[in-house]
TORRO-639040 format. One record per residue (C-alpha): x negated, y negated, z; residue number from 1; residue in three letters. Coordinates in steps of 0.1 Angstrom, whole numbers, plus 5000, padded with zeros to 4 digits. Example, Ala and Ser with C-alpha at 12.3 -4.5 7.8 and 13.67 -1.06 7.14 Angstrom:
2
<<4877, 5045, 5078>, 1, ALA>;
<<4863, 5011, 5071>, 2, SER>;
# end
This chain:
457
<<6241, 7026, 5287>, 1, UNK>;
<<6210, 7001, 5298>, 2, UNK>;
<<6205, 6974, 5286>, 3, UNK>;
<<6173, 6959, 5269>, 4, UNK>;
<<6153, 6951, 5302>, 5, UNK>;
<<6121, 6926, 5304>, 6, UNK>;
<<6101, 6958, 5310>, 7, UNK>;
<<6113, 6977, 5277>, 8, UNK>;
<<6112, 6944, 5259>, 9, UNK>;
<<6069, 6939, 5270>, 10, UNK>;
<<6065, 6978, 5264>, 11, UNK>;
<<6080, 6975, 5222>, 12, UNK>;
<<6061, 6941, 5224>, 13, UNK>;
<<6026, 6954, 5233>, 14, UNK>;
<<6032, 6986, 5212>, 15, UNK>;
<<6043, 6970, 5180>, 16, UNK>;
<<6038, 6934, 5180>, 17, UNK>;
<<6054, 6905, 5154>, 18, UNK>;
<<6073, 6946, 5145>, 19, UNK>;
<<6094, 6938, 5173>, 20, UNK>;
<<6118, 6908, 5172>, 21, UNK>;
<<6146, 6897, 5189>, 22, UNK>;
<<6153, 6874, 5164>, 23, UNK>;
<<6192, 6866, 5158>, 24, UNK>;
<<6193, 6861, 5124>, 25, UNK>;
<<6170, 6898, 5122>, 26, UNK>;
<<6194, 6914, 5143>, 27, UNK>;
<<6225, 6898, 5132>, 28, UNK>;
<<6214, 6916, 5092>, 29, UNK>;
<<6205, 6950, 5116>, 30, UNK>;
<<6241, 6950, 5129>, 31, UNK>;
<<6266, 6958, 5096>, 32, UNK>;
<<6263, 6977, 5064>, 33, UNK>;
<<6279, 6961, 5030>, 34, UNK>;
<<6317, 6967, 5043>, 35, UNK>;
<<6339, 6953, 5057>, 36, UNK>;
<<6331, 6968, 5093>, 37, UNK>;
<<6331, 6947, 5121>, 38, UNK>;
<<6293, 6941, 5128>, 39, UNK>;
<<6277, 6948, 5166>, 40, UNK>;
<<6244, 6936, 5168>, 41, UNK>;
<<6216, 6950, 5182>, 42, UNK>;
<<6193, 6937, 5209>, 43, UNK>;
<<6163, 6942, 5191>, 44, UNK>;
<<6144, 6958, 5156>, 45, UNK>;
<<6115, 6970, 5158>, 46, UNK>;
<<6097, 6984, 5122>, 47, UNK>;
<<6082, 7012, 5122>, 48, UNK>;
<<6059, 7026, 5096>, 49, UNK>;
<<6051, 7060, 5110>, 50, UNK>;
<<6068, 7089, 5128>, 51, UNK>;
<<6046, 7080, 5154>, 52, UNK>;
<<6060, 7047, 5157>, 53, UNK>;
<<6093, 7061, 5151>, 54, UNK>;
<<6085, 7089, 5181>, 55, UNK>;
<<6073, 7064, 5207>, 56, UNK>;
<<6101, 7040, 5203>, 57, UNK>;
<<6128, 7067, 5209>, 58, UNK>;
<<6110, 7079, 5240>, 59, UNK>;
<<6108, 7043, 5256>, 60, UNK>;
<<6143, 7037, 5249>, 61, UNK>;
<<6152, 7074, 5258>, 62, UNK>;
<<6133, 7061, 5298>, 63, UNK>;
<<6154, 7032, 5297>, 64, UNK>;
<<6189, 7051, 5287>, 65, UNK>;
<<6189, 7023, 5252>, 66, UNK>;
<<6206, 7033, 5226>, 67, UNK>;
<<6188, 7035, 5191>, 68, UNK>;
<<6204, 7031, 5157>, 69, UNK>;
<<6180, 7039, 5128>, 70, UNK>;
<<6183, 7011, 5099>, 71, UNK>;
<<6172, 7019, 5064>, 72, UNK>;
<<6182, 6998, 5031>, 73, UNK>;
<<6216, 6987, 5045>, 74, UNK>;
<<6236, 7002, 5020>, 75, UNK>;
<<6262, 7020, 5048>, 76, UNK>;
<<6301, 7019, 5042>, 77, UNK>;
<<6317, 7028, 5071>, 78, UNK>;
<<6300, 7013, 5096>, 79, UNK>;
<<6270, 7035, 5105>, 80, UNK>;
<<6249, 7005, 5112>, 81, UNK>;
<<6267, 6991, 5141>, 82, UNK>;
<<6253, 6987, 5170>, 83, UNK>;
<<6287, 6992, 5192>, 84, UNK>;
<<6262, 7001, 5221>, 85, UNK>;
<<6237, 6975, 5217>, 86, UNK>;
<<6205, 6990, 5219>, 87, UNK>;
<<6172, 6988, 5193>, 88, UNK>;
<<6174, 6991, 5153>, 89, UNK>;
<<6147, 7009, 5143>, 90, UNK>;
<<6140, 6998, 5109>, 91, UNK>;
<<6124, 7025, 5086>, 92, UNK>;
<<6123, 7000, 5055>, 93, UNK>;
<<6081, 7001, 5056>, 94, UNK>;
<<6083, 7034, 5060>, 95, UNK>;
<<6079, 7039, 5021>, 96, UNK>;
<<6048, 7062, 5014>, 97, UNK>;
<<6054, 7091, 4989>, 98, UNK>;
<<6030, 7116, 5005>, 99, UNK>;
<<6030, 7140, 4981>, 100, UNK>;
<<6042, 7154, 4944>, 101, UNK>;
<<6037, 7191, 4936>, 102, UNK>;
<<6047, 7192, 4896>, 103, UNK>;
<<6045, 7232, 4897>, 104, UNK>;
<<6068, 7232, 4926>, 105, UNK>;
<<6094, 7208, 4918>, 106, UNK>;
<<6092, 7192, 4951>, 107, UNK>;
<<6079, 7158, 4966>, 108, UNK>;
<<6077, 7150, 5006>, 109, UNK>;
<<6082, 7114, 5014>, 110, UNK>;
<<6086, 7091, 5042>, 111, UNK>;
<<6122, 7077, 5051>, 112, UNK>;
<<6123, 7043, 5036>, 113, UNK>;
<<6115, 7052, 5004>, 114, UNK>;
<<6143, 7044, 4980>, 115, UNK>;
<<6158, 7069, 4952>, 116, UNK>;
<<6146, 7039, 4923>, 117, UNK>;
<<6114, 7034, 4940>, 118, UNK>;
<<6109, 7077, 4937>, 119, UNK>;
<<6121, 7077, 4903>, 120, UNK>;
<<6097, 7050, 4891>, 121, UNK>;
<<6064, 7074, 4907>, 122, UNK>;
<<6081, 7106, 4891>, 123, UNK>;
<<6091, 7090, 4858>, 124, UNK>;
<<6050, 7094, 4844>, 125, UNK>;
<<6053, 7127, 4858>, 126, UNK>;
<<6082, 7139, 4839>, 127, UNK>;
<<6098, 7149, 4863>, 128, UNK>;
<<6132, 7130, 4885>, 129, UNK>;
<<6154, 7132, 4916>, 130, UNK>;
<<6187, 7133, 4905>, 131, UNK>;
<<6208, 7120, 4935>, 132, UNK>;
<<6222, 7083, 4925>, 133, UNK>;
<<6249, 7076, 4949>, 134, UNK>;
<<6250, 7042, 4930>, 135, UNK>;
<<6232, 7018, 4954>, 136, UNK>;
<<6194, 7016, 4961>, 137, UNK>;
<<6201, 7037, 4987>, 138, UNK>;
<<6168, 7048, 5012>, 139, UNK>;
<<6160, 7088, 5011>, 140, UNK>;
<<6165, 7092, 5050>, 141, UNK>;
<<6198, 7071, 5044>, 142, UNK>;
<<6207, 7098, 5021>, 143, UNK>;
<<6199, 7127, 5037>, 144, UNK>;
<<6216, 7116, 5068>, 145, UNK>;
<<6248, 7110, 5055>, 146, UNK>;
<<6246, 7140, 5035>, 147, UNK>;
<<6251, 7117, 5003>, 148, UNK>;
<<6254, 7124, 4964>, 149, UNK>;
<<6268, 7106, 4939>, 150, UNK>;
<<6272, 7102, 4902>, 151, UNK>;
<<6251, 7136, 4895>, 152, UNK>;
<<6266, 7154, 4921>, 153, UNK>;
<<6287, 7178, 4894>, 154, UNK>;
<<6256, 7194, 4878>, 155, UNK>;
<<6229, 7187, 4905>, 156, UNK>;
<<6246, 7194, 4940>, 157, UNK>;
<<6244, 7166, 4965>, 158, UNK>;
<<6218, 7160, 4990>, 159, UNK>;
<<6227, 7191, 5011>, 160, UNK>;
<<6214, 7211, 4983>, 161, UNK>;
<<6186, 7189, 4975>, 162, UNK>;
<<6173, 7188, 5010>, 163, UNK>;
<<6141, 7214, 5016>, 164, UNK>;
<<6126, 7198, 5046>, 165, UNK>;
<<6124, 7172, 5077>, 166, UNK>;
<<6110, 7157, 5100>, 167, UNK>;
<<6132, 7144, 5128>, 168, UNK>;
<<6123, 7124, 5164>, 169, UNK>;
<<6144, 7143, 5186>, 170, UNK>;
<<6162, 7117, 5217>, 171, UNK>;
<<6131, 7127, 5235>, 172, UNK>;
<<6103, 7112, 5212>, 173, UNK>;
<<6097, 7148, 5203>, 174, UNK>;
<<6094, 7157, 5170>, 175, UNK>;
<<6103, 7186, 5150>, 176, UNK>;
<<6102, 7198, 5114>, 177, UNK>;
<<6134, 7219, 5097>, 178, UNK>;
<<6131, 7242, 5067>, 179, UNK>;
<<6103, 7241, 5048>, 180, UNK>;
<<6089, 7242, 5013>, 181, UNK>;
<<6098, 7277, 5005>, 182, UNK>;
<<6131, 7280, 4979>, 183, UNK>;
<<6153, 7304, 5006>, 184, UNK>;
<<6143, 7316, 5042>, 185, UNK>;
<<6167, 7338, 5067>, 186, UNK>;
<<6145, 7323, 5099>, 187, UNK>;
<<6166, 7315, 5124>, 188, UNK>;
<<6188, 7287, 5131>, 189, UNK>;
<<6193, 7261, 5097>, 190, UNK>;
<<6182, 7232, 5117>, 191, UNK>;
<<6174, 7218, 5084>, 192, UNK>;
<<6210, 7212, 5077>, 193, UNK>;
<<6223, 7206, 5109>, 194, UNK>;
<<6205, 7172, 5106>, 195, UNK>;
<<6214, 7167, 5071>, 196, UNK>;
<<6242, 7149, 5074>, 197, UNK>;
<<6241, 7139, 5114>, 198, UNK>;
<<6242, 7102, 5108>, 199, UNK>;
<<6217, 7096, 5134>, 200, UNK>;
<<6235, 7110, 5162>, 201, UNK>;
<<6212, 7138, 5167>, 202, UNK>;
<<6178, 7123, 5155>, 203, UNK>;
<<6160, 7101, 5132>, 204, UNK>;
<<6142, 7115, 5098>, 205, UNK>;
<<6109, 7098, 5094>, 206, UNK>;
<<6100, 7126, 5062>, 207, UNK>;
<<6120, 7143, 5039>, 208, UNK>;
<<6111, 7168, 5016>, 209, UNK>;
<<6133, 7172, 4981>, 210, UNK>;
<<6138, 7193, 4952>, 211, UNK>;
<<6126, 7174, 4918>, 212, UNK>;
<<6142, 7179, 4885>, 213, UNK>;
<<6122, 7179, 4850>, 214, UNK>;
<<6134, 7154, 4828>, 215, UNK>;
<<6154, 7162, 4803>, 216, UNK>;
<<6140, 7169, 4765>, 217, UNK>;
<<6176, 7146, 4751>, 218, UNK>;
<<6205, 7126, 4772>, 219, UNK>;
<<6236, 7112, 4755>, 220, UNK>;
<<6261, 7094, 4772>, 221, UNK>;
<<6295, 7091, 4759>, 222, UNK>;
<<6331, 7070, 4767>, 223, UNK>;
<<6365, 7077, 4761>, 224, UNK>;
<<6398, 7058, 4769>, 225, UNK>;
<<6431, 7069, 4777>, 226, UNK>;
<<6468, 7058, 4781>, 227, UNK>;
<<6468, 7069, 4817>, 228, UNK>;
<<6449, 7077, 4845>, 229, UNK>;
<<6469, 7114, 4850>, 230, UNK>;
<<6453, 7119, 4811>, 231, UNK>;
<<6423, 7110, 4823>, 232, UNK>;
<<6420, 7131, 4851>, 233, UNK>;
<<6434, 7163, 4836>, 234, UNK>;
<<6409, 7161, 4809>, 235, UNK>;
<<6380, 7160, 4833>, 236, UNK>;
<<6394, 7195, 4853>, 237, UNK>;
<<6397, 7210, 4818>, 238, UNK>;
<<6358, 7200, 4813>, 239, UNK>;
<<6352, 7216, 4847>, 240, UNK>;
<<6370, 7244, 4842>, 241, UNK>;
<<6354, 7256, 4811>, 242, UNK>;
<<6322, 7251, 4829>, 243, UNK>;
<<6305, 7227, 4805>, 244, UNK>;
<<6274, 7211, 4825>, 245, UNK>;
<<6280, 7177, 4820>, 246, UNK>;
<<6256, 7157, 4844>, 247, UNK>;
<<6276, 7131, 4847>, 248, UNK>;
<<6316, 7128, 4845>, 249, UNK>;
<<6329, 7093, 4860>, 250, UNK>;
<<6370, 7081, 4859>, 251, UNK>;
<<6368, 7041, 4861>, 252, UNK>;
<<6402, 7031, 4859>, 253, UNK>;
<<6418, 6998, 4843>, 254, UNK>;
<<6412, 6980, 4873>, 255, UNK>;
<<6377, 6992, 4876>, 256, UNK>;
<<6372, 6981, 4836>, 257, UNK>;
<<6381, 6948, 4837>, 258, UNK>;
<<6364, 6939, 4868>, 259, UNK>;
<<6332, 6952, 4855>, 260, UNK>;
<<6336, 6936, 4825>, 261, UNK>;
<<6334, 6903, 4840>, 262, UNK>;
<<6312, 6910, 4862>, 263, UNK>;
<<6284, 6930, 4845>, 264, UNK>;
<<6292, 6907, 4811>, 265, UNK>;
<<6305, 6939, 4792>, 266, UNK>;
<<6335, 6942, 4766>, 267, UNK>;
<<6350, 6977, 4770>, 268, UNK>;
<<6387, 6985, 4766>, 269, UNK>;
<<6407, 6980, 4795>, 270, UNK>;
<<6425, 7011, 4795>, 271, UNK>;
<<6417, 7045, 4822>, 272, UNK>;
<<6380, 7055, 4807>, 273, UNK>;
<<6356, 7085, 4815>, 274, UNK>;
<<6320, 7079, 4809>, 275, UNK>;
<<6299, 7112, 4808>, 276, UNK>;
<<6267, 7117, 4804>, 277, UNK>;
<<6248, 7153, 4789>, 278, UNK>;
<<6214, 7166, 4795>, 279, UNK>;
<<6196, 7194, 4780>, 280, UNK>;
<<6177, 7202, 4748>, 281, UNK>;
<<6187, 7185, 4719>, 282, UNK>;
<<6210, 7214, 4705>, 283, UNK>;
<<6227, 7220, 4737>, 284, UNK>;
<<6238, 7181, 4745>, 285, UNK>;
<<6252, 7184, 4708>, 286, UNK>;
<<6272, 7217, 4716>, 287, UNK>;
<<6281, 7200, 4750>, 288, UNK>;
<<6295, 7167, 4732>, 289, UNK>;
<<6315, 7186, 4705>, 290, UNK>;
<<6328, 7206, 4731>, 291, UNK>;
<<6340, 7174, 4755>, 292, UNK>;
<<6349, 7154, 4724>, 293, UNK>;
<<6376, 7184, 4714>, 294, UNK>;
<<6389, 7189, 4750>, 295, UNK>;
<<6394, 7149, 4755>, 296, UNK>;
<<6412, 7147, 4725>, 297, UNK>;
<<6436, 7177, 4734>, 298, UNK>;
<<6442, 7152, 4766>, 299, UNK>;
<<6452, 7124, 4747>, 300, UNK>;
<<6415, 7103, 4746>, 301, UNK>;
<<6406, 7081, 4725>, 302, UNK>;
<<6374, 7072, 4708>, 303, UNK>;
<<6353, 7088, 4724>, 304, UNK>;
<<6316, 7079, 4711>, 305, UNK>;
<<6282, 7084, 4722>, 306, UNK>;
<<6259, 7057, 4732>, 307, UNK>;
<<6226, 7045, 4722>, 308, UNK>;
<<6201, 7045, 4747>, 309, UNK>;
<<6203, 7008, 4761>, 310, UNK>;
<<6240, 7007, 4762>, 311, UNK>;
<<6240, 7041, 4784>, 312, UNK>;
<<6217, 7019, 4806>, 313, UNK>;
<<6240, 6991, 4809>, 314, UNK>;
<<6270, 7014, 4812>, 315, UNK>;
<<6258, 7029, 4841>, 316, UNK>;
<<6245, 6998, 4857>, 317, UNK>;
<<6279, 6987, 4855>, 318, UNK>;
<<6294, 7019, 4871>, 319, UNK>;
<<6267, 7015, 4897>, 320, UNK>;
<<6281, 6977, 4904>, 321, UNK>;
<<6316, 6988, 4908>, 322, UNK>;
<<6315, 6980, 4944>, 323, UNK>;
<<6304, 6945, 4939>, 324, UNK>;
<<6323, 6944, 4904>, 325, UNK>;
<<6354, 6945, 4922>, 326, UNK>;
<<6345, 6925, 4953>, 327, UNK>;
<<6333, 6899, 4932>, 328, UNK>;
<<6370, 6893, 4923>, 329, UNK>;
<<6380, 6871, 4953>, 330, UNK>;
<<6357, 6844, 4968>, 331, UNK>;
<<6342, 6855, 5009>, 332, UNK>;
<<6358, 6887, 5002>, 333, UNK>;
<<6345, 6921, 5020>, 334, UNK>;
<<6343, 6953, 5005>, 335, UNK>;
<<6360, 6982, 5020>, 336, UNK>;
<<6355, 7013, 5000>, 337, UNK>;
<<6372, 7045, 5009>, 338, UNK>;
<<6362, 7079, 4993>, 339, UNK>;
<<6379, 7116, 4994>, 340, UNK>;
<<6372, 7149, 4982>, 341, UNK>;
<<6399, 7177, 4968>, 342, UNK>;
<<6400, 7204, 4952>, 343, UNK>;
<<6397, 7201, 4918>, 344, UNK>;
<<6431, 7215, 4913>, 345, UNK>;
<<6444, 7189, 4937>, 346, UNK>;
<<6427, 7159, 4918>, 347, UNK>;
<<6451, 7146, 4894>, 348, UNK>;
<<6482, 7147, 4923>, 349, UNK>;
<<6458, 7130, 4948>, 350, UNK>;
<<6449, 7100, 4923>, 351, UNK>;
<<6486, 7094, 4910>, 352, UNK>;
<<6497, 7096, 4947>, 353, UNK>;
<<6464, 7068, 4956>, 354, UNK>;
<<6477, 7044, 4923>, 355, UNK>;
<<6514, 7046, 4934>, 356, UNK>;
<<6504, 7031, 4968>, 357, UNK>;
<<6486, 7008, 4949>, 358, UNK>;
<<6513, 6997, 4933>, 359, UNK>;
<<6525, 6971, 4956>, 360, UNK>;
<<6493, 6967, 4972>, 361, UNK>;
<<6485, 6926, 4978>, 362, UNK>;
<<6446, 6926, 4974>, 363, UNK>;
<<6424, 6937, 4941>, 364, UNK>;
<<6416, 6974, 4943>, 365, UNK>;
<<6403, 7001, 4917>, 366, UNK>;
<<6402, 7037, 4914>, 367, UNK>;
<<6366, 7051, 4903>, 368, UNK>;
<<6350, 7084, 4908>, 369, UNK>;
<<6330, 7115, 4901>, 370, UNK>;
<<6359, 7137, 4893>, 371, UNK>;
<<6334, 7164, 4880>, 372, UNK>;
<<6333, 7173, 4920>, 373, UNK>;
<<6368, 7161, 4930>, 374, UNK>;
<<6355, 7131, 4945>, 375, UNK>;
<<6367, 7097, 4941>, 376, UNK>;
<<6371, 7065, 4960>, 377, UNK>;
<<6397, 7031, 4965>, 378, UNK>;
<<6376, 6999, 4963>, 379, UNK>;
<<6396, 6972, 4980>, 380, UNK>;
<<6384, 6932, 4984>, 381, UNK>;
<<6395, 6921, 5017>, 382, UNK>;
<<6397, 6887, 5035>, 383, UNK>;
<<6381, 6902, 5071>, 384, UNK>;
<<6398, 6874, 5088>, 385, UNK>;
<<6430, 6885, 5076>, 386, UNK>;
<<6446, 6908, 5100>, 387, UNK>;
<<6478, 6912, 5083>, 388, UNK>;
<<6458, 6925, 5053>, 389, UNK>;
<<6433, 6943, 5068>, 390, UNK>;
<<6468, 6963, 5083>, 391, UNK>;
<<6485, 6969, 5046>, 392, UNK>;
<<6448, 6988, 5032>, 393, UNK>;
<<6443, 7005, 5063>, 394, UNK>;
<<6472, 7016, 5059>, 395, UNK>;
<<6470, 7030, 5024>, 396, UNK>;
<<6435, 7042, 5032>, 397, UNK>;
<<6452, 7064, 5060>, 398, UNK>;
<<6477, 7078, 5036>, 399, UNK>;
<<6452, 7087, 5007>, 400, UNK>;
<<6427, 7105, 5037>, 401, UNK>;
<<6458, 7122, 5055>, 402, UNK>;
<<6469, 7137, 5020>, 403, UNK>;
<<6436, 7149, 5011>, 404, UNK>;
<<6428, 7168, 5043>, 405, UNK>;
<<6465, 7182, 5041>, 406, UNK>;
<<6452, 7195, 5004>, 407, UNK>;
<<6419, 7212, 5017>, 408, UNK>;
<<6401, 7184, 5010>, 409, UNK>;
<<6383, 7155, 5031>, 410, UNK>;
<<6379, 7124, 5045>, 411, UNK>;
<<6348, 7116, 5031>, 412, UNK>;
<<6332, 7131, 5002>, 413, UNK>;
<<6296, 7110, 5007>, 414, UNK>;
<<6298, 7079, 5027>, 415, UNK>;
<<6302, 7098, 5058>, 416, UNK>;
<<6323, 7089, 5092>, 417, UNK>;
<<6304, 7062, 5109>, 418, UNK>;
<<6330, 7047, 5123>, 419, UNK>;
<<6356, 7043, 5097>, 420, UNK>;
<<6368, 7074, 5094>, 421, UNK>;
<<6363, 7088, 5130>, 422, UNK>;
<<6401, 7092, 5136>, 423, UNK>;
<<6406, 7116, 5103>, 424, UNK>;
<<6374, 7143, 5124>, 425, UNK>;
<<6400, 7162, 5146>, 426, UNK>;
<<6429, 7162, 5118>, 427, UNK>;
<<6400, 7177, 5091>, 428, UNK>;
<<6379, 7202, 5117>, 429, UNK>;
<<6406, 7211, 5147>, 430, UNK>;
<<6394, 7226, 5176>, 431, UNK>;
<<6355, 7229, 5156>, 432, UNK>;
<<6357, 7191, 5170>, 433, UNK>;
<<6345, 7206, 5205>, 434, UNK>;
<<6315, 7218, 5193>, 435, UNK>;
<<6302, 7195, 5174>, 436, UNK>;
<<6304, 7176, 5207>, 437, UNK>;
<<6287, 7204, 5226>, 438, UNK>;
<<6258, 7203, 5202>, 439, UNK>;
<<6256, 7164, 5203>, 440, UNK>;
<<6255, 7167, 5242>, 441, UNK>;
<<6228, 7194, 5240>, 442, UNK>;
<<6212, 7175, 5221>, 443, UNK>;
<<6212, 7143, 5233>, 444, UNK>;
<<6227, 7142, 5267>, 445, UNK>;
<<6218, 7103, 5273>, 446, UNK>;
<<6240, 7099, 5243>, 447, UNK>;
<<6216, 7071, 5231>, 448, UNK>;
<<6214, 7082, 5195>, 449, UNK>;
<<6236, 7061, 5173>, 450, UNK>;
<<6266, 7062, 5201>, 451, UNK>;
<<6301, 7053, 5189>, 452, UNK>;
<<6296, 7079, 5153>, 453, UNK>;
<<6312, 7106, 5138>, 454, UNK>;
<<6326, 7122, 5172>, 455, UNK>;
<<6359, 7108, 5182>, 456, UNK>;
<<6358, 7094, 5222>, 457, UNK>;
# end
């Protein structure tokens, strides 16, 4: 790999200006997402606010054989943000135009910084939403190239299926657009979702074009506690399994409860809770509600209510701090959140297998997840100077992975592999492994596109 030289460093200078910084306190924020990764910092940011700017940084760095990590709101959990390389952050953060709305097609195109709250507040007038909330403020090219989803993920899909259209900067500089507006096409290669999901490793999205949702005529949201987690979770497979289109169906357990609680100022029953939420006309979220109220009750739940407007809002803001809920438990703690995906017939094992090794386990942790889908994650608050500890949840993380994948499931449901969970690729995909690397090294043959992700050394 070069190294940022004098001459790339005048080149990014004169092309961008007080957008290029080698600032140590700029690049020391570039070099780590909210986890507990190790940071690597990079050399240099520069901000782009175009796919021009985007393009032409690529292709100097491509000249000099520098490595380029593309930096959107910072929201990455396993380490995607690292610059393990060195190299240039290109920070797509002002990149936050939404180019377009088309109401009669359900679809928006918009540049890679904008964020999913920042889209929702242009839609909301418009009646229409996106409906991908992985929780944080996360940036749309983030999304899309992690292949994220989140709380919605059950009725709505994730972003793979939300995805219409990019615009990428090849290693090159070149750029190239996948898919396109039309709902289905059988036109060669689906480049489109090749990149969804690529981390940066093959390219950097500078526009993304998405499916829209209308808003819904009526929402109700609804809790419901139980005795145990196993309740819990075999309630919420009976709800899937009758195919009632909840839009939301989230397991917080105890843990989760009383950290958030404290932290977001609430007063819910510590006990294992599911928290749904229903959309529709008004007559089908009341057929949708009387249908989950019987099933949770078969299941042992308890009272199970609906919510009022403003304490749906504060629920969910409080599901959506469960990260820093739970982090927030131990002063200088890190966060390491670790998140598989089963079948939904594996779900209830998985979970009671994840709280017996959490049994013992030395550091505050919680169970949460969108069990609609067969997702769910460990939140851990770790000391990173701790070695001994880092070790023990490591440790339980590599269990709770190595049983998923041996399940059909996988080691990473939405926060994709970064770094974390590069050792679990081989073990998941087998010999499939190879090709990915053939297509990386197709690709990008310099390897300067986010080196040191997803593919195993």
């Amino acid at each position: 790999m070069g190294i940022l030289s004098a001459e790339l460093s005048g080149q990014l200078q004169a092309r961008f200006g007080d957008r290029f910084s080698i600032s140590q306190a700029l690049r020391e924020q570039h070099g780590r997402g909210e986890s507990h990764h190790t940071p690597a910092i990079p050399d240099a940011v520069v901000f782009a606010q175009s796919t021009d700017d985007v393009a032409e940084t690529v292709r100097l760095c491509a000249v000099a054989g520098v490595p380029v990590i593309a930096f959107g709101a910072g929201t990455s959990l396993e380490g995607h943000l690292t610059a393990v390389s060195g190299g240039v952050s290109i920070d797509l953060s002002q990149m936050s135009q939404i180019i377009r709305v088309s109401a009669e097609d359900l679809d928006c195109t918009v540049q890679a910084g904008v964020t999913r709250e920042q889209l929702n507040a242009h839609l909301r007038d418009q009646g229409l939403f996106f409906p991908i909330d992985p929780g944080a403020n996360a940036s749309i090219g983030g999304m899309a190239a992690t292949r994220a989803s989140g709380t919605n993920a059950v009725r709505y899909g994730t972003m793979r299926e939300n995805v219409l259209s990019l615009t990428v900067a090849l290693p090159t500089g070149q750029v190239i657009r996948t898919g396109g507006r039309a709902r289905k096409s059988s036109a060669g290669y689906d480049l489109m979702r090749l990149f969804v999901g690529s981390e940066g490793t093959l390219g950097i999205i500078t526009e993304v074009t998405l499916r829209l949702q209308g808003v819904p005529e009526s929402i109700s949201a609804a809790l419901c506690s139980f005795e145990s987690v196993e309740q819990a979770v075999k309630a919420a497979i009976a709800i899937v399994q009758l195919a009632i289109p909840v839009a939301r169906m989230e397991l917080m357990d105890r843990g989760l409860i009383a950290a958030a609680n404290a932290y977001s100022g609430l007063s819910l029953k510590i006990e294992d809770t599911l928290a749904f939420e229903f959309h529709g006309s008004p007559a089908s979220v009341q057929e949708q509600v009387g249908l989950v109220a019987d099933i949770v009750k078969d299941h042992g739940g308890k009272d199970f209510e609906a919510n009022a407007p403003e304490e749906r809002n504060r629920l969910w803001k409080a599901r959506h701090n469960a990260f820093y809920a739970v982090v927030s438990q131990r002063q200088n703690a890190k966060g390491w959140s670790s998140d598989v995906c089963v079948p939904v017939s594996e779900l209830s094992g998985c979970i009671l297998r994840t709280r017996a090794l959490l049994q013992d386990c030395s550091v505050p942790a919680a169970i949460l997840g969108h069990v609609g889908d067969g997702n769910y994650h460990v939140v851990f608050a770790v000391d990173p100077e701790n070695t001994s500890e880092l070790a023990e949840v490591a440790a339980i993380n590599k269990a709770m992975v190595e049983h998923a994948i041996s399940v059909g499931g996988t080691s990473t449901g939405e926060h994709g592999v970064g770094t974390g969970k590069i050792g679990y690729l081989r073990q998941e995909h087998g010999d499939a492994v190879e090709l990915m690397a053939l297509l990386k090294q197709a690709i990008d043959p310099q390897g300067i596109m986010n080196p040191g992700k997803i593919l195993p050394v």
